[in-house]
N, C-alpha and C positions, 0 to 999 in steps of 0.2 A: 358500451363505454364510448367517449366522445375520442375524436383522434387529439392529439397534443403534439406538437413540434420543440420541442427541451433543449438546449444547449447544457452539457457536462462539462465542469471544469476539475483539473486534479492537477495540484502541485506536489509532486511526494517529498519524499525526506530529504534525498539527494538534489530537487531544487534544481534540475537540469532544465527543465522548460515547462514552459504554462501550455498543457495539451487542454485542446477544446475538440467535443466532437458533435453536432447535433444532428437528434434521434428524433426519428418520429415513431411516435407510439400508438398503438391503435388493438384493442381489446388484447390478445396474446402474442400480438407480432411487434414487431420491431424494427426499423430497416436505420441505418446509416446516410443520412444527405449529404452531408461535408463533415472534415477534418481539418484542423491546422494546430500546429506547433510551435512556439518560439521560442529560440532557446536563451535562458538566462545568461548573463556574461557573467565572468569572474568575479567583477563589480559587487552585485546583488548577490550572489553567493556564498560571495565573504560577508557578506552585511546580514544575512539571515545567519549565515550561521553563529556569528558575532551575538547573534540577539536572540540565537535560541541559548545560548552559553550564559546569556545575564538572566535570561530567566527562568532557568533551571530553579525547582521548589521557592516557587517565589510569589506571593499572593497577588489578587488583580490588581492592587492598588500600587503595587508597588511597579509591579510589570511599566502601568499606567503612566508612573512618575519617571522609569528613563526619556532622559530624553531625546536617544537614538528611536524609543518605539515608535509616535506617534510620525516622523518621515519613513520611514521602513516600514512600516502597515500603510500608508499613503500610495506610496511607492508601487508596494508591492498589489495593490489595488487595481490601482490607474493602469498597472499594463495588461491587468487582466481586460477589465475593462477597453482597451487599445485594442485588443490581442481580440476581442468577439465583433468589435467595429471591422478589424481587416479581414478577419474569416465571410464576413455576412458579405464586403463587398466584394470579396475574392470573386464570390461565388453569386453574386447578385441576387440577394437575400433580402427582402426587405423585412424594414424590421417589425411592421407589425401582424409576420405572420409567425414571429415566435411567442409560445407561452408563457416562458419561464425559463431560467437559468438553476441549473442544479450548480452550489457552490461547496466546497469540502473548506476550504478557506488553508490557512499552515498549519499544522501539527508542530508546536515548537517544545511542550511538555506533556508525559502522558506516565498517569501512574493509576491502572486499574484497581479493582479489587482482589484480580490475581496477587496482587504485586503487596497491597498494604492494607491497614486498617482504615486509611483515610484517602478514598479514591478521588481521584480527580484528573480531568483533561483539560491539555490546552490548546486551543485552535487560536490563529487572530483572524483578521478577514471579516471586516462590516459587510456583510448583507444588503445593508439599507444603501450604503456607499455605492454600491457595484450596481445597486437598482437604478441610483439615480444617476450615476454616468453612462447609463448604456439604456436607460429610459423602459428597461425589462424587469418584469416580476422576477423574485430570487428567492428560489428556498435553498437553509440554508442551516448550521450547525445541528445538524442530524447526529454529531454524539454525543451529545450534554444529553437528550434523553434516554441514554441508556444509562450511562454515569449516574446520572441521577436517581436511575429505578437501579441499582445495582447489579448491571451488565457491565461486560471488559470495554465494550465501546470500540471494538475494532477486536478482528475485520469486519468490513457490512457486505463484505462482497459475493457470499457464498446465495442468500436470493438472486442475486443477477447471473451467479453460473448456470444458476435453474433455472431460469429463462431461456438463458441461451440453449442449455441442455437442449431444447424441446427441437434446434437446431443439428445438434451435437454430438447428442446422444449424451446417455449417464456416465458418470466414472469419478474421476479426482481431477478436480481443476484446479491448477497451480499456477499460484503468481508469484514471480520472478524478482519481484520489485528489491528497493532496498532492501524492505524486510519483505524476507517471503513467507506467501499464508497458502492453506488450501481450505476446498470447499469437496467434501461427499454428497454425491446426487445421484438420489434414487428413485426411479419412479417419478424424475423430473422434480425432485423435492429437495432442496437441503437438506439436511438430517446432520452433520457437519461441519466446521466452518472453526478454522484456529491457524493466530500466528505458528510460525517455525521458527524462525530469526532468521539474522542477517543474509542477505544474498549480493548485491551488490556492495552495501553499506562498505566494508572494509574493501572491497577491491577499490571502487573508484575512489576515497578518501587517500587510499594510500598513493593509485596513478598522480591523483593532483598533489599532494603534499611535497612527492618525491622526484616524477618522474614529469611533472608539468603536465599533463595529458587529462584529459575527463574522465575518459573508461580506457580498456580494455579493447580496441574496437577488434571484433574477431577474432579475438584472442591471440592475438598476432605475439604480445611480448610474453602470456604464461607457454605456448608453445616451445620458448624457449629454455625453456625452467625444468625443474622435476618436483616431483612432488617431497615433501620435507616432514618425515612423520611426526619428527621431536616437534614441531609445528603447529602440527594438525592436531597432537595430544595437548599441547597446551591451548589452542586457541578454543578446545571443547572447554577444558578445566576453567579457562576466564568465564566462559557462561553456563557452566554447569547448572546454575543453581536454578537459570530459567531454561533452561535446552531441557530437564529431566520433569520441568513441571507436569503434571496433569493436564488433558487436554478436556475442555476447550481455552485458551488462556492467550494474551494480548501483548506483545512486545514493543521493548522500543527501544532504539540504539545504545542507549543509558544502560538499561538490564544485560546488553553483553559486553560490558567491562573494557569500555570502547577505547577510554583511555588509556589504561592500563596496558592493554593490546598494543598500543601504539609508541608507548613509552618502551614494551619490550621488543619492537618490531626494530625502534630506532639505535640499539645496541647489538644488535642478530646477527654475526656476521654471516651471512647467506647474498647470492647474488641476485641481484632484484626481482631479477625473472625469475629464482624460484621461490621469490616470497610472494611474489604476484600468483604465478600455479598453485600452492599450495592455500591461497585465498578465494579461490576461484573453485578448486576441490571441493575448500572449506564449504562453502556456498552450496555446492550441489551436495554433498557429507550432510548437513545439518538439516536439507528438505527432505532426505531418504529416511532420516535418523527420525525423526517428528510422524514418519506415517508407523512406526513400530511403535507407538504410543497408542494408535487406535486400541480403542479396548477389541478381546476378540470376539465377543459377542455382534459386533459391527461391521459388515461384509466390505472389503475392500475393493476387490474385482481387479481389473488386471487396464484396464483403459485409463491412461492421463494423459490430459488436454491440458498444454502449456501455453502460459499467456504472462506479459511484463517484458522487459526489457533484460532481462541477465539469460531467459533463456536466447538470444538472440548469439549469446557467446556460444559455439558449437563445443567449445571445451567444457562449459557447465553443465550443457544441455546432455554431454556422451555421459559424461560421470555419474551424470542422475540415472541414465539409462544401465548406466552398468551398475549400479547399486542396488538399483533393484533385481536384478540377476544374478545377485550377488559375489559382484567382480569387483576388482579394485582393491585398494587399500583402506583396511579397516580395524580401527582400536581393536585391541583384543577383548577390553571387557563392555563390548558392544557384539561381537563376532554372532553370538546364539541369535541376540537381537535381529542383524540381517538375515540369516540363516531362514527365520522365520519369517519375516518378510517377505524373502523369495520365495517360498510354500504360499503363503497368501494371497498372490497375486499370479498362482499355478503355472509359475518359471517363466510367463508367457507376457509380460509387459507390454503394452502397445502404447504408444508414446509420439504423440503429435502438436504442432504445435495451434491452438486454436484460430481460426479465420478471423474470428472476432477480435482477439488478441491485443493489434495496438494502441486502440484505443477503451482499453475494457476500464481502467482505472475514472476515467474522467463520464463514459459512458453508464458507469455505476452510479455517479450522481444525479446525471438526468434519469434514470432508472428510478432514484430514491426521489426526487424530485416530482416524479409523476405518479407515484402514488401519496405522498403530501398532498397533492394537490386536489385526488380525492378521498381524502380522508382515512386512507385503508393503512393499518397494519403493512409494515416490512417485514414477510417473516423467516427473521432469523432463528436460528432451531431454537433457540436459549431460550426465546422470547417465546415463542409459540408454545414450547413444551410447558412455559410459565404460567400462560394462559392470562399473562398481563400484557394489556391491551394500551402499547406503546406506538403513537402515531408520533415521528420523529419528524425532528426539520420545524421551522418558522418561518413565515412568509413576509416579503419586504416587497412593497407596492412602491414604485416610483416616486417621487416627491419633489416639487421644486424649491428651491432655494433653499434649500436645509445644510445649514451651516455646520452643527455641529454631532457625533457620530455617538451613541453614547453603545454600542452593539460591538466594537474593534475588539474584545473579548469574547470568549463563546460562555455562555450559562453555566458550564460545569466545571472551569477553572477553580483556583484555590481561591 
């Protein structure tokens, strides 16, 4: 296979910063050349979130017709585009020794086929746009094809932990993210691969709404909280309906009854700091809770490699560790559930957090990105086991003077 040099972009849900990392790839190996991060301000923040809230089930055309989208997709472009200009010369990069930009674009609506009869995703993020302000190939809405073939379309991350695996070794790779997902590797293989729900999502919504703050940093304010059971029962009960789903199956902040949570969080009298603990629990609670859903035919083993941003909270990170040895506080009509969990994983959990780790979410696109590029299969277990032979991702060649964008939508929207 030829070597490729890829730039990985990921903006997650929470919208904190445009992470770039780019990978050079060369037959099974992989290595890291540069990173960079910028962090979004308050500014754009509120303006995405603003504009994921108007487009909530809401068709392309209509999305198309606000007329906050078309500055706020502009916007939210150019500083990607900005943001691989300042990386390359950081690091005195020139540019025509990259291949390709692996792009994930926003997630601002996502309703799988877990979820309804009538699936559909929405990314914004021109492709063609980001080619031509940074003068680089972009592949780029890699989940309109699964949407499309009737796949959940997220996560796509569990091929990339089997990559790294080959680093790593096999076990449970967890990601931390807003929403957190895991990925089973065995044998260097996915076999695998399902949202959990929320992890950050409710901690840092609630720091910024309440408490002015982004996150949690170190967990500095749930340290000083306790954890609040009547809390932790109800914040299951809000997402019950997708927390007990069937695994393998796709979340998104909508499915755990985000508002609602929040409407009741704002009448609670509890002190901040233990609404913040008991969110933070919540968090490490709800990824322990999703691996007792493995069917038991499917060997779990006892090794998890943690990777995203919420493990980085050593409060999240202990809790998880203590729930799988079945310590801590836990709902009673869940108790059997860990019980056996802890048998599963033969009492002995080992629990790290991955090398690769901070840059794994944006590094997964240049991943997905370079095999686009040669035509191959991404294979996610779902897919593979389908034996439908889905080459994800579309490719945007540079262009001059091109005025107008007609791609700020992804293919698999409403």
């Amino acid at each position: 296979m030829t070597k490729y040099r890829i730039i990985g972009n990921m903006t997650g849900n929470s919208m904190d910063a445009i992470d770039l990392v780019l990978t050079e790839f060369e037959n099974d190996k992989m290595r890291d050349i540069c990173s960079f991060s910028c962090p979004y301000d308050h500014d754009m923040q509120h303006k995405m979130a603003d504009l994921r809230n108007q487009c909530q089930h809401k068709v392309k055309d209509e999305i198309l017709a606000l007329p906050q989208f078309a500055p706020i997709h502009d916007e939210y472009v150019t500083q990607i585009a900005e943001s691989i200009k300042i990386m390359l010369q950081k690091n005195h990069i020139q540019l025509h020794t990259i291949d390709a930009i692996g792009f994930h674009g926003k997630t601002l609506d996502h309703n799988p086929p877990s979820k309804s009869d009538h699936p559909y995703t929405l990314q914004i993020g021109s492709g063609q746009m980001l080619a031509d302000l940074t003068g680089i190939k972009v592949v780029y809405d890699f989940r309109s094809d699964y949407i499309l073939n009737g796949f959940e379309g997220a996560p796509l991350v569990s091929p990339h932990n089997a990559h790294i695996a080959a680093q790593e070794g096999d076990g449970c790779y967890y990601n931390g993210g807003n929403t957190s997902n895991f990925a089973l590797i065995q044998n260097k293989q996915a076999i695998l691969g399902s949202d959990a729900g929320p992890c950050n999502e409710y901690i840092d919504a609630y720091m910024r709404q309440y408490m002015n703050m982004t996150f949690d940093q170190d967990g500095k304010i749930g340290q000083g909280g306790t954890i609040n059971n009547k809390l932790l029962q109800k914040l299951f009960e809000f997402g019950r309906e997708f927390y007990e789903k069937k695994l393998p199956k796709s979340g998104d902040p909508a499915f755990y009854q985000k508002e609602k949570i929040f409407t009741y969080l704002q009448k609670l009298p509890l002190p901040q700091a233990d609404i913040v603990r008991t969110l933070e629990y919540f968090a490490a609670y709800i990824a322990a809770y999703t691996l007792t859903l493995i069917p038991e035919n499917i060997e779990l083993g006892s090794h998890f490699i943690l990777f995203g941003g919420g493990w980085k909270n050593p409060l999240i990170r202990q809790d998880f560790t203590n729930l799988l040895h079945h310590q801590g506080d836990v709902l009673p009509e869940h108790r059997e559930k860990f019980s056996r969990l802890a048998s599963r994983t033969k009492k002995s959990p080992k629990v790290h957090v991955s090398a690769f780790g901070d840059y794994m979410e944006a590094r997964l696109m240049a991943d997905m990105a370079y095999y686009r590029l040669q035509n191959q299969i991404w294979p996610l277990p779902e897919v593979i086991k389908s034996k439908t032979p889905i080459i994800s991702g579309i490719i945007a060649e540079p262009m001059l003077n091109r005025k107008c964008y007609t791609d700020k939508i992804n293919r698999a929207a409403q």
